[in-house]
N, C-alpha and C positions, 0 to 999 in steps of 0.2 A: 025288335027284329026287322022292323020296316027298315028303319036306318040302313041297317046293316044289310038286307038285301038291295036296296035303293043304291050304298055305293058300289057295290058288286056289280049289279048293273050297268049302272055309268060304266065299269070297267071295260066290261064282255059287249056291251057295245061301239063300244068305241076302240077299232082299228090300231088306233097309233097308243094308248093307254096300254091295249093288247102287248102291242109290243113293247112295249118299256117294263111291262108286266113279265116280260119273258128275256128282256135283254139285260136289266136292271142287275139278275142274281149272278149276271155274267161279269157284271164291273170290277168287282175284286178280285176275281180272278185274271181277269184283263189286266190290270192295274200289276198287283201283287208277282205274277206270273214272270209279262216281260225284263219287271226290273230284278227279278230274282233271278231268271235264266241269263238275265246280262253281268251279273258279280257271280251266279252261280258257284265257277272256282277258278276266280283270276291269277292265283300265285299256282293253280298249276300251269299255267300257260307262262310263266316267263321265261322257260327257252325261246319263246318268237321274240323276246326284248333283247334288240340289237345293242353291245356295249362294242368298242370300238377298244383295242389292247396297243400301245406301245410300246415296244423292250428296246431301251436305247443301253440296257447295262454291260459292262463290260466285266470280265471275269476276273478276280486277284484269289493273290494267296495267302494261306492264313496258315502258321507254322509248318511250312512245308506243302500242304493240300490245295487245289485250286479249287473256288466258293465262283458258281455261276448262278446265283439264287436267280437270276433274270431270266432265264432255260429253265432252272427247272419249275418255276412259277407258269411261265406257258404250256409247261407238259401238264401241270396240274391243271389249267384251265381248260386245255383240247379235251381233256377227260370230262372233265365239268359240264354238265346240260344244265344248271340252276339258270345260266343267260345263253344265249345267242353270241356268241363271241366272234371279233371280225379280226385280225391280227395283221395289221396296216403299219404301213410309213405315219409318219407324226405330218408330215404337210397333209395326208389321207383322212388323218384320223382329225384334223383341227375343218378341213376343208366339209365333212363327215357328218362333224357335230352341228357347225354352223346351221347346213342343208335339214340339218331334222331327220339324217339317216340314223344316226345312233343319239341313244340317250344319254349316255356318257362315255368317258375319254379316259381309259386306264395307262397312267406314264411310268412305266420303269424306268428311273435317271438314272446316268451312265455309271454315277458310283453308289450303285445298290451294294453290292457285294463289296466294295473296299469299306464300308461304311461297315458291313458284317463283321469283317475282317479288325478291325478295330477294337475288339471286346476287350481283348488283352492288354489296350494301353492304356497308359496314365490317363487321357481324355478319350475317350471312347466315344464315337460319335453315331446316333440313332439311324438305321433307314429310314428314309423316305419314299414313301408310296405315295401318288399325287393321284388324284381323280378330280375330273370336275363334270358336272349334271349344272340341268336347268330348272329348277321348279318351279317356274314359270311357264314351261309346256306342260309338265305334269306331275304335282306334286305326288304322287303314291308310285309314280314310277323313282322318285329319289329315293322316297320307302324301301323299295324294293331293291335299290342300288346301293343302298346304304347296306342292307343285311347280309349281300354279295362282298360287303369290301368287308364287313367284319367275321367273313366267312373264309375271304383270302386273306385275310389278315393274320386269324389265327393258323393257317396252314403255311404262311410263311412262315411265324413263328416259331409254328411247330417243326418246319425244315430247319430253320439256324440254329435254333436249342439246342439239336439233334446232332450237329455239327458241331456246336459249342461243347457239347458233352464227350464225342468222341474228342477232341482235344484236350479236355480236361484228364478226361480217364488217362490219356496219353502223357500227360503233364503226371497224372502221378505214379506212372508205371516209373518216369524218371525222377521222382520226388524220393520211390524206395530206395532207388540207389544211392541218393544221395545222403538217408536215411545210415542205411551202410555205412557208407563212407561216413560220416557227422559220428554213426557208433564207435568207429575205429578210429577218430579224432578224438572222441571222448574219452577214449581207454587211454591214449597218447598224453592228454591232458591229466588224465588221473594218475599215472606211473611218474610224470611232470611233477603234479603236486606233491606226491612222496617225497621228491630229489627235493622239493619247497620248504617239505616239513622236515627235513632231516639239515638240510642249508640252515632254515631258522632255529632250529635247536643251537646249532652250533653259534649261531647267531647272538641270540639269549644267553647263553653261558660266557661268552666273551665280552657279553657287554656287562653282567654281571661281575665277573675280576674289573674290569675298567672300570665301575663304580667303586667296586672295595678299594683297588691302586691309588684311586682320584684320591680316593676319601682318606688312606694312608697319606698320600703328597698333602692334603690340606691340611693334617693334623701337623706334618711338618712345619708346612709353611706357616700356620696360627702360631707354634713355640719360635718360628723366626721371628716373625712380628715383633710380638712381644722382648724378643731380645733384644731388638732393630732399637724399641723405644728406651729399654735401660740404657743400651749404650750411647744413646745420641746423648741420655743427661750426662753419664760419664766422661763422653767426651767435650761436654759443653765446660764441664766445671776444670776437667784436664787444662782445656784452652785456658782457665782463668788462670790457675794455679802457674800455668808455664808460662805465662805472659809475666805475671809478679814473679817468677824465677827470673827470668831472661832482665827484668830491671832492677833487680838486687843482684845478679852477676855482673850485669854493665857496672852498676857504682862499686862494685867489690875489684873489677879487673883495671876500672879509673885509680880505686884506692891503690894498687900494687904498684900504677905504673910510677903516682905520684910518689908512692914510698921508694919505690927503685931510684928516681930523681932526686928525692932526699936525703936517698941512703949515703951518697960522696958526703952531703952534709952534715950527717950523722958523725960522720965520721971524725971530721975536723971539729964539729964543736961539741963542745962537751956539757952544754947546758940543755942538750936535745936530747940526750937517751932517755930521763926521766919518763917526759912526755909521749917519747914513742911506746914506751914498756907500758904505760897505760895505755896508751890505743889500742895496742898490740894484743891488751887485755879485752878489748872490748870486741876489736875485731875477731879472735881466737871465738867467744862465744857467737857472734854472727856467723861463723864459719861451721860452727857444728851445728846449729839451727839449719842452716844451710844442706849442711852434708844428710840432716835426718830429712828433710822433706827434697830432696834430689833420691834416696833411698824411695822415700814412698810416690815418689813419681817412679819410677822407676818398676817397684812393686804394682803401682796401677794400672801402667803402661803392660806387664805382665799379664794382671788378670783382665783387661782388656781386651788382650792377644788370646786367652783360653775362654772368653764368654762366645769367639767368632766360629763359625763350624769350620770342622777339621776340614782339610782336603781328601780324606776320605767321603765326609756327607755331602762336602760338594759335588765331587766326583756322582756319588750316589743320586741327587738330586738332577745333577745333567741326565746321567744314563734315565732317570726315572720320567723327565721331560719326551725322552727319545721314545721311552717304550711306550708313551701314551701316545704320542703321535703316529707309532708305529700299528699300536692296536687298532689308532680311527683311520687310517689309513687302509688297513687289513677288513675292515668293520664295514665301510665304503664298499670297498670292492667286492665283500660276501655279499651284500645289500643289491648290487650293482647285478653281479652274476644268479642269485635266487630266484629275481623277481621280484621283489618285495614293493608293499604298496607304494606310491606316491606321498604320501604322509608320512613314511616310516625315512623316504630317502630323506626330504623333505626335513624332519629331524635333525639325520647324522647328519645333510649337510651344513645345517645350524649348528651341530658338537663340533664340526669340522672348524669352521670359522670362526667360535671359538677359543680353540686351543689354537688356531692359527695367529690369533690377539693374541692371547694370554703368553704363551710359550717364548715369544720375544721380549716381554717385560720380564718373565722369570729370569732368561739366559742374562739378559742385563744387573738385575737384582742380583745374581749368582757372582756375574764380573764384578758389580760393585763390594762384595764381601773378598773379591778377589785382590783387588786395588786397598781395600784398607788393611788386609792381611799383610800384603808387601810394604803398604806405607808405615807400617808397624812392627813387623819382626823380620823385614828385607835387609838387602846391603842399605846402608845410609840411612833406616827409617830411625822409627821415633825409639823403639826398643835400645837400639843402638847405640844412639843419642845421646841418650837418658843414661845408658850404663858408661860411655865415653864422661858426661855429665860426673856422675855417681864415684866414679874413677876418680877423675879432675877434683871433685870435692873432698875425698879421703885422702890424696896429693896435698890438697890446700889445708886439708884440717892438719895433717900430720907436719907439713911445715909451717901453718902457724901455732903448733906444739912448741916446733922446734925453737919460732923466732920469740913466742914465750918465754921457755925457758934460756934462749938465749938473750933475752934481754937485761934479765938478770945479771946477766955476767956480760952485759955491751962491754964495759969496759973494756972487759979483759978478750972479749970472745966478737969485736965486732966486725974482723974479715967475718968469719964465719956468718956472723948478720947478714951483711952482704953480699954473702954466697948463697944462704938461703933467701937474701930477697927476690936474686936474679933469678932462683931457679922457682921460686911464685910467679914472677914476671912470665919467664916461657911458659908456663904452664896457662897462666889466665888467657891466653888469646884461644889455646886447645877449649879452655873453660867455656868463652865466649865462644866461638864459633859452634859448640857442643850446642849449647842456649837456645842459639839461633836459629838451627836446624831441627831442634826439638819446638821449638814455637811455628815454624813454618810445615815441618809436617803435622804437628793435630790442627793448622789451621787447613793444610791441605785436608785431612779426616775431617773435618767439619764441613768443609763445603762437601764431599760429597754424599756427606749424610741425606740430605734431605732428598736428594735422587733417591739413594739406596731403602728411605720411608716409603718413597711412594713404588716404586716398584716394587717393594714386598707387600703392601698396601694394593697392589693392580692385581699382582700373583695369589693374594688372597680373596679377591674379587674372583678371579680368574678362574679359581680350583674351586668355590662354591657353585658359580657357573656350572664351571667342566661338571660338580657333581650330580647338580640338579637334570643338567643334560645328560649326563649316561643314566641316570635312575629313570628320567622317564623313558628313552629308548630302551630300557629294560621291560618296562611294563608295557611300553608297544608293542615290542617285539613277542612279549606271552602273549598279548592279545590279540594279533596278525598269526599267532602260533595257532591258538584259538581257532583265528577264523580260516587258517589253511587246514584245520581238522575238519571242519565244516561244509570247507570247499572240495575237501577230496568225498566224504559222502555226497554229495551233492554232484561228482565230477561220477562218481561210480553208479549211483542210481542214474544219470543223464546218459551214461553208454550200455545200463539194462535197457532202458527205455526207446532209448532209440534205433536199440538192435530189437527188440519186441514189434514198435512201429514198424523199421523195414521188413520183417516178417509179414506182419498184416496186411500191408503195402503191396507186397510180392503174391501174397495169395488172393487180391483181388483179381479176378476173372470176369473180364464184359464181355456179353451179346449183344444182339439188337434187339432182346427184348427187354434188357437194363437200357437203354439207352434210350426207349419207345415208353420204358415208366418213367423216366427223370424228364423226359420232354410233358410226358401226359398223367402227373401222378395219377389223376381224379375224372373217374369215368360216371359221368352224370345219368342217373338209372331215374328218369320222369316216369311217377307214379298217377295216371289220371284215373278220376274218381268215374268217367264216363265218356267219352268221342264224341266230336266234331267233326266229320268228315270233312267239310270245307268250307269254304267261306260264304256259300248260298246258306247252308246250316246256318252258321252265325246270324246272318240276317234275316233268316224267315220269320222269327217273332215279330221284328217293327215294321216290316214288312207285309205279313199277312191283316195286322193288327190296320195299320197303314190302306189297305187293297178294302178289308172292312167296312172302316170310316170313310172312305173315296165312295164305296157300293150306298150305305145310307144316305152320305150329301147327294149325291146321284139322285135318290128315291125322291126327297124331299125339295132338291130342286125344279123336281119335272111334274110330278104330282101336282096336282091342284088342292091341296088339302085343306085349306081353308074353305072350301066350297061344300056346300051340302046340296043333297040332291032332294030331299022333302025336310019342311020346318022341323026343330030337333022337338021328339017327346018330352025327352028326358035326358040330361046330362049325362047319364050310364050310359043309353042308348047312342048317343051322340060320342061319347068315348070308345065302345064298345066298334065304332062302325071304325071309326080310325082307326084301333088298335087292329083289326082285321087288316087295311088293308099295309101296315108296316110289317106285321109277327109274319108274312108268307114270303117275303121276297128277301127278309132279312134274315129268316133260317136258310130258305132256298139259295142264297148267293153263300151262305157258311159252308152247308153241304158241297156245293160244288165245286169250293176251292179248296178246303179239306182234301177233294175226291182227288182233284187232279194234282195237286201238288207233291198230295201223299204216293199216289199212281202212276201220275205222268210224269211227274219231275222226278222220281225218284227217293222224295223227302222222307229220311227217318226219322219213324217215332216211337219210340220206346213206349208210351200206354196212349191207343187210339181213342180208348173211350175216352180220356181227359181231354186230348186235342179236338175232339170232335164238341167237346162238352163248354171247353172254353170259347172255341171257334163261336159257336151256338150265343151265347153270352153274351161275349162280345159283339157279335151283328146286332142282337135283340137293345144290348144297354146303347150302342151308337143310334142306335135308329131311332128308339122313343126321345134319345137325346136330344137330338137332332129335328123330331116333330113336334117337342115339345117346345124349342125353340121358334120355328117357324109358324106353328098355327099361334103363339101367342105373340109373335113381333115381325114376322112377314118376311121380308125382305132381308130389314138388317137383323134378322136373326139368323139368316143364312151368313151373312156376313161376320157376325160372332163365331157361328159355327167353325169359319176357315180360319179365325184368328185363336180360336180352343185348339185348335187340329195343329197350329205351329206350335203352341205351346207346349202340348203333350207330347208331341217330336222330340220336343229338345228338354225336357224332362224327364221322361220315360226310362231313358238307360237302354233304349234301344241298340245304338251301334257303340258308344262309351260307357263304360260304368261311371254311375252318377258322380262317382265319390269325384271323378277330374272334372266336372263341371261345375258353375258358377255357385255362389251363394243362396242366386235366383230362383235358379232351374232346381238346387238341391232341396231348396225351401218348399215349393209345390208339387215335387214328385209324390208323395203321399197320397195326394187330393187330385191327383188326376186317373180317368179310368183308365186312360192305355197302358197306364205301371201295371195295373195288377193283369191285365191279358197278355202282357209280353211275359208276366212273372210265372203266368199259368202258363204259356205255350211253351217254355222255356222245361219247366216241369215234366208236361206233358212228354216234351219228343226226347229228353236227356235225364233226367229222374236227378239233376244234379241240385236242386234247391231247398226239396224235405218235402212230403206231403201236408204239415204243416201248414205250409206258404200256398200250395197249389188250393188248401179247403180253405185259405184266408180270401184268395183271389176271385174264387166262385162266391163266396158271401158277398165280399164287395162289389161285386159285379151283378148279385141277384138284390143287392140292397139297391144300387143303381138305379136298374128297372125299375122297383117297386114304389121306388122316389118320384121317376121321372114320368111313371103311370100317374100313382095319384097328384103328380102338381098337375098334370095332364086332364086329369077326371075332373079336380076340380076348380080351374079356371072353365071348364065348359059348362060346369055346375054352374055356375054361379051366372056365367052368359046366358042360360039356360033360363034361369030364376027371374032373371030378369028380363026375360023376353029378347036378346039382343041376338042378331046375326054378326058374326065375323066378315068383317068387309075384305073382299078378292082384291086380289091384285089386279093394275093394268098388264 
């Protein structure tokens, strides 16, 4: 107790101790006080922060309405107390900023609103709102200018929306009509496609007879062919036969003429009948040889003539060429007038082209059956010929009967001989020239055979075509049949539906309070757990905490603590005297800045006793901190102390939540005491942390103390034990 009254004494007599004794508990609140009433509540005061506003926009129109968003952005701002608003010329407002009259420079450009106006086109071009600040005069005033632009920001928005909306709404009060109208097209369309479907039936059944017709004309054309081939052998071997006629006529109408020249001879000599009556004999059988194969030319040259089609199947075949081209013609133009798809014209006009081939190699094919008809059973043809021939040879046979039997009796009968020679003579030139036209028309019939091959040859080409091409226009056409059944349900649900839409359409009805939800669907309802009045709130924990620590370095800097006033008895004693003169000035400066901050400043706190209890704690864990430093290192323990005091600053979570500070600072908030007194004061005046936290802050805080007592006790113990004084400072 000596100690401890010994430095009590020193105190109470000494004047200026006195007063550090009584000024001391004042520090933290000195401290803490000013800088708390100076941020007190600066974001309520930004109506005194001058912004400077230029409206350089000029006003357009946007489906008929004129958009001044640059007016009414200034009406919204005259309203506006959030800034100090100065609404200046642009040389004002640049001349303004430079000077340091305003903080920043709000520029409406000339095409705000044409830029608005723009929503509706293919490139749509953004407003531009320009501001420019300095954050180099002060950075928390861009803070604040920044939350002003995203505050006009979204109230422009909210005007153009709102604008955008009533045009929209406007776009489809004319979308119903049109709706309407598109129903009453669709019904058009659908009555359309009946006429489609009723066109394509007729369609389809005409292309089905032109497939059955084709396919009758081909089975024609297949049994021509085929005849085409018999008769060309027919007429190849005709050719031979009449060729070997025509040179056993020549030497048979040689024989006459010579016998006519030796018939004078005959006459006068009389050693010559024997030898003629033989020839005569010999000739008479050549002549009937003759006469039977001049008959069976004659008979082939016939059935030649009946293997060719009558002129009625020709005829038949022409008309049948007509009616086909008549039908794809007719077929075209249904095609043409329906509608019918692309692919189906597309088609017929491939069936078209053809029978546009084909049809001329027929009529050709047809002429050629026509030309050997005439060269065969015409005036002068081969039928003719042949029977002129056949004549001539029954003439020649019957008068070399006659010169037969009259040889017999030359003697007696030899005028007569040579009455019948003369009249084989006339006759053989009839013979020959008969010959010779029968040789020159089957050679004429042979040359045009091989035209008349290939053209029935093309014409059956031609008609397998035709067939294949009207059978599959048949099956297009059921299947375009098909898909115009499809189209017309489809043409008939499109004009319910779009007569239902223009209904729906018609019965929408806007306000301005649909127009005020599509602008603001989402009305943000902040649920707080507990209030912050302002932003001195905010800071009074690292701040009080802060005013604290300033009050104990205070104590410990001005104190003479290292000093004793009688030799220590005992290390308790010599503790016990120190700890007296910290525990009184470091509750005393808690209490009194508690008192007035809670009092004078106005400071809420939701539980006193905790704020009072932390406060308390906190002065007690600074103070022994702080003389436990100093009585055991002097000077640069004081110097420690202010390099602890920045560290717990910027670790603590005072004015940022730790979580955005460094790896450093996140690493030693734990381990520092000002975390847990900012943790407790925060508790204390808002109840927003758990009472958990606040009974975690007061252990650590009382563990503190009880550390920094006994490291305290016992480095004096041990100075104690060993007889040692603590050396003063200069």
């Amino acid at each position: 107790m000596n100690m401890l009254k010994g430095e009590w004494k020193k105190v109470l007599n000494n004047r200026m101790l006195i007063l550090m004794m009584i000024a001391i508990p004042f520090i933290p609140i000195i401290y803490a006080g000013i800088i708390l009433s100076a941020y007190w509540d600066p974001f309520g005061s930004t109506s005194n922060l001058p912004v400077a506003v230029v409206n350089l926009d000029e006003p357009s129109e946007m489906e008929g309405k004129t958009l001044a968003i640059g007016d009414e952005l200034v009406n919204y701002l005259k309203e506006n107390d959030s800034l100090k608003w100065y609404f200046v010329s642009q040389e004002e407002a640049q001349a303004g900023f430079e000077d340091g009259d305003y903080y920043m420079v709000i520029t409406i450009p000339k095409d705000f609103s044409k830029s608005a106006s723009t929503v509706m086109e293919d490139h749509p071009e953004k407003m531009s709102l320009s501001y420019e600040v300095n954050p180099g005069r002060n950075f928390f005033s861009v803070t604040i200018s920044e939350q002003a632009m995203n505050r006009i920001n979204q109230e422009i928005s909210k005007t153009v929306t709102e604008e955008y909306t009533r045009v929209i709404f406007s776009q489809i009060s004319d979308m119903g009509e049109g709706f309407a109208e598109a129903a009453d097209g669709a019904v058009q369309i659908n009555d359309g496609v009946e006429q489609l479907q009723a066109g394509n039936r007729e369609i389809t059944e005409n292309l089905s007879k032109l497939a059955s017709s084709i396919l009758t004309f081909k089975n024609g054309v297949d049994t021509i062919q085929v005849g085409v081939g018999s008769f060309i052998e027919g007429a190849n071997e005709l050719y031979s036969g009449a060729s070997q006629l025509n040179e056993g006529i020549t030497q048979y109408t040689d024989g006459i003429e010579q016998l006519h020249e030796k018939s004078v001879v005959l006459i006068d000599e009389e050693n010559g009948v024997p030898k003629l009556a033989q020839g005569q004999q010999t000739l008479n059988s050549a002549l009937n040889e003759l006469a039977t194969g001049s008959q069976n030319l004659t008979n082939g040259l016939n059935q030649l003539n009946q293997q060719l089609p009558s002129q009625s199947e020709i005829t038949q075949l022409t008309e049948g060429l007509s009616s086909i081209q008549q039908a794809i013609n007719q077929l075209q133009q249904a095609a043409s007038q329906s509608g019918a798809s692309p692919e189906l014209i597309a088609q017929i006009n491939t069936l078209t082209a053809v029978v546009n081939q084909v049809q001329p190699k027929a009529i050709g094919a047809i002429g050629g059956y026509q030309t050997i008809s005439q060269v065969l059973a015409g005036d002068n043809g081969m039928i003719q010929g042949s029977e002129k021939l056949a004549a001539g040879m029954n003439q020649a046979v019957s008068g070399s009967d006659v010169l037969t039997s009259a040889t017999a009796n030359l003697n007696n009968q030899l005028p007569q001989l040579v009455g019948a020679i003369d009249q084989l003579d006339s006759k053989s030139s009839d013979l020959k020239d008969g010959s010779a036209q029968l040789v020159q028309g089957i050679d004429t019939l042979s040359s045009k055979l091989p035209v008349l091959k290939n053209g029935v040859s093309q014409l059956a080409d031609g008609a397998t075509q035709l067939h294949d091409g009207a059978s599959k226009l048949t099956e297009g056409s059921s299947e375009l049949g098909e898909g115009i059944l499809t189209l017309h349900d489809g043409t008939g649900e499109l004009a319910e539906k779009l007569a239902e839409g223009a209904d729906t359409v018609e019965s929408i009805q806007t306000t301005d309070e649909n127009y005020d939800m599509l602008v603001s669907p989402v009305t943000l309802k902040e649920a707080k757990t507990n209030e912050v009045p302002n932003y001195g709130h905010a800071l009074a924990p690292m701040f009080i905490s802060l005013g604290l620590y300033i009050g104990a370095l205070a104590f410990n800097m001005i104190f003479p603590l290292r000093e004793t006033t009688t030799s220590p008895t005992s290390g308790l004693a010599w503790w016990i005297s120190k700890f007296s003169l910290g525990v009184v000035p470091a509750v005393a400066g808690a209490l009194i800045l508690d008192t007035i901050v809670r009092y004078g400043m106005g400071l809420e706190v939701q539980n006193i006793g905790q704020f009072v209890l932390i406060s308390v704690l906190a002065s007690l864990t600074y103070m022994f901190f702080l003389m436990l430093l100093v009585i055991l290192l002097g000077n640069p323990g004081r110097f420690i102390a202010m390099i602890l005091l920045v560290l717990q600053l910027g670790s603590s979570g005072g004015m940022f939540p730790i979580a955005l500070q460094n790896d450093f600072f996140h690493a030693i908030n734990p381990y520092m005491p000002m975390t847990y007194v900012i943790y407790g004061l925060r508790e204390a005046m808002t109840g927003s942390l758990g009472n958990d936290l606040f009974i975690r802050s007061v252990l650590m805080l009382v563990g503190c103390i009880v550390i920094f007592n006994a490291l305290l006790f016992l480095f004096l113990h041990v100075k104690n034990k060993r007889g040692q004084q603590i050396a003063t400072e200069n």
